[in-house]
Each structure stands twice: as structure tokens, then as C-alpha cells.
C-alpha positions in Angstrom: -42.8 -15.7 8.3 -44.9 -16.1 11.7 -48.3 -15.9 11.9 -48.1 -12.8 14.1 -46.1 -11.0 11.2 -48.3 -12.0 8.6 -51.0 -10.9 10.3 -49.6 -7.2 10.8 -48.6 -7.4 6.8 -52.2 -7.8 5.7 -53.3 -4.2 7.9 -50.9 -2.1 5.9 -51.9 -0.7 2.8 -49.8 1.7 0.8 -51.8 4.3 -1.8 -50.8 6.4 -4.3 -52.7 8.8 -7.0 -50.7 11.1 -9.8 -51.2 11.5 -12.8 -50.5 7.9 -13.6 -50.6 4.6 -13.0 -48.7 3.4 -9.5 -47.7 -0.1 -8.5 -46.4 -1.0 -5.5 -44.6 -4.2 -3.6 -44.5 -4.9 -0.5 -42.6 -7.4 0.9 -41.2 -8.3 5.1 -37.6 -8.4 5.8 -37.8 -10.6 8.8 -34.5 -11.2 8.4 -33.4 -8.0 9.6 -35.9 -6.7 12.5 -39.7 -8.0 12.9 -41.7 -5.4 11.5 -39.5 -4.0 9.2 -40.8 -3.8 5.1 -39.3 -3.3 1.9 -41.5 -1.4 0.1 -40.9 -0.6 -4.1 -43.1 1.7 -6.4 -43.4 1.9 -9.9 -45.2 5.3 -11.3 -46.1 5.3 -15.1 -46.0 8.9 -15.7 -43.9 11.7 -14.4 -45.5 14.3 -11.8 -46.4 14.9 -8.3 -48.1 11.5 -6.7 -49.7 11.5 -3.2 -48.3 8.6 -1.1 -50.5 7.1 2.2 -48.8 4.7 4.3 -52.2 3.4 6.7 -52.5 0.7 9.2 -56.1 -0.8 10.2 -56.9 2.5 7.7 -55.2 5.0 9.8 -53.1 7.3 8.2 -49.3 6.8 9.4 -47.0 8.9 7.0 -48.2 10.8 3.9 -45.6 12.2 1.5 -45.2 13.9 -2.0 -42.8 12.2 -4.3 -42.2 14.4 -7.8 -41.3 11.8 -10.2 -39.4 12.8 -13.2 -38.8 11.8 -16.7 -36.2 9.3 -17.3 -32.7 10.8 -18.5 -30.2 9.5 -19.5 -26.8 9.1 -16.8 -23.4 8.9 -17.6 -21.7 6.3 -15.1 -18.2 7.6 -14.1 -15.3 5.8 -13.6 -11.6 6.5 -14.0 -9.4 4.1 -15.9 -12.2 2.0 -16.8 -13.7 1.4 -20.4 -17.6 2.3 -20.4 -20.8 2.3 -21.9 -22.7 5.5 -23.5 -24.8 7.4 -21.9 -28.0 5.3 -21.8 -31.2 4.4 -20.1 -34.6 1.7 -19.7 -31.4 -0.5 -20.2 -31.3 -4.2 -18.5 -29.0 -4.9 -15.3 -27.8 -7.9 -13.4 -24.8 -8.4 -10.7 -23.6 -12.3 -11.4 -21.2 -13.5 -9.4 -19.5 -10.1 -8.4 -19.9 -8.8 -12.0 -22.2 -6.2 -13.4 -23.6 -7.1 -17.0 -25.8 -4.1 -18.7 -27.8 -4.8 -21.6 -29.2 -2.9 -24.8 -31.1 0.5 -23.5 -31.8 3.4 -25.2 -29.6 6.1 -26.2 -29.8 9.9 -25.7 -31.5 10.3 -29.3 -33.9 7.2 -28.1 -32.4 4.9 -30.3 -32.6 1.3 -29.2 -28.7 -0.3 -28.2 -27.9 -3.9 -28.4 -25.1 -3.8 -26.6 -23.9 -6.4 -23.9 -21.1 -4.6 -21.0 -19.2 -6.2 -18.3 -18.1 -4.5 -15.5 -15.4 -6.4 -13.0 -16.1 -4.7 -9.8 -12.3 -6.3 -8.4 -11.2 -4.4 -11.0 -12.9 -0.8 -9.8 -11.6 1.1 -6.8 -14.0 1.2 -4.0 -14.6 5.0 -4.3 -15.3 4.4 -8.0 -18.6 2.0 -7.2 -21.6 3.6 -7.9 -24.1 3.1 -5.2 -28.1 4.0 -7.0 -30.3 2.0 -3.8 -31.4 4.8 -1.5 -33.2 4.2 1.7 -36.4 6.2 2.0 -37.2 7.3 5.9 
């Protein structure tokens, strides 16, 4: 990172205030445009949380995100063996594979199961996409 960039990095703040507790990440993605930041937030309870984005402690955007409880999904994909319906379940993509771990099911009992999914396997329109830009 140059020093300019790290220099414009350490004016931004991001805030947040709900009813719970909010972490937040920030990190540059020089490797796509100068000036560009990938930002992720964690909120501990569901509700409405006020979100200031502030450079030099101006005020740039201000929004309201209502954050939900977590429910429980139910991926869907034809011809393909899957999982139950589950969620605060693990996640990693190794080597073009998908691997979910354990989770909790609808009646919040614990699962300690281990899944595979071969993506070359899937059809393209099957994929499920869950990364959503926010603008």
C-alpha cells in the first residue's frame, strides 16, 4: 500500500449504534482502483442500526440497515444431493469445492455434519451467489 493511500485509510471512520454490539473491517483493495474499500460489519443483535461513513469527521453517506434474526435457508439445487436446512454453520471453497460444516438446525439442534459440494458438477444457473455489493 502507498503512503498516500494509507494515509487516506486512517481519515475514514465507519460508526454504527443499534441495539447491539457492531464490528466493522476495513480493509483497501488497491488491487482494483486506488481508493476503493472493502468494508464488512458484524451486528450482535437484530434491529435498526444507524451507519456513518465520515472522512476528516465529515459525514459522507448515512444509512439504516434493519438487521434480522438468523433463519434458517434451504440451498436449492436440481439433481444434486443436499444438506438440511441449516444455519451459524462453517464454510470454505478449497480448491473449487464447497465443504459446509455442522450448523444448527431449524429446531436449533447442533449438526455434525461434513458436505461436499463439486461446483463442476453444478450447472452454472444452479450456483448460488450470497456476496452482495452494497452502493
Amino acid at each position: 500500500m502507498k503512503a498516500s493511500s494509507l494515509e487516506e485509510f486512517e481519515r475514514i471512520s465507519i460508526n454504527a449504534t443499534g441495539p447491539g454490539t457492531v464490528e466493522s473491517h476495513m480493509r483497501p483493495l488497491e488491487e482494483v482502483t486506488a481508493g476503493t474499500y472493502e468494508v464488512t460489519m458484524l451486528y450482535g443483535a437484530p434491529g435498526a442500526y444507524a451507519v456513518s461513513v465520515s472522512i476528516d469527521s465529515h459525514k459522507m453517506k448515512h444509512v439504516v440497515v434493519n438487521v434480522t434474526a438468523p433463519t434458517p435457508r434451504e440451498a436449492v439445487m436440481p439433481g444434486v444431493a443436499q444438506p438440511s436446512v441449516r444455519f451459524e454453520h462453517s464454510m470454505v471453497e478449497f480448491d473449487g469445492d464447497y465443504f459446509v460444516f455442522g450448523g444448527a438446525a431449524k429446531d436449533k439442534t447442533y449438526l455434525n455434519e461434513l458436505w461436499k459440494l463439486d461446483m463442476g458438477e453444478v450447472p452454472v444457473e444452479a450456483r448460488y451467489s450470497y456476496r452482495t455489493p452494497v452502493r
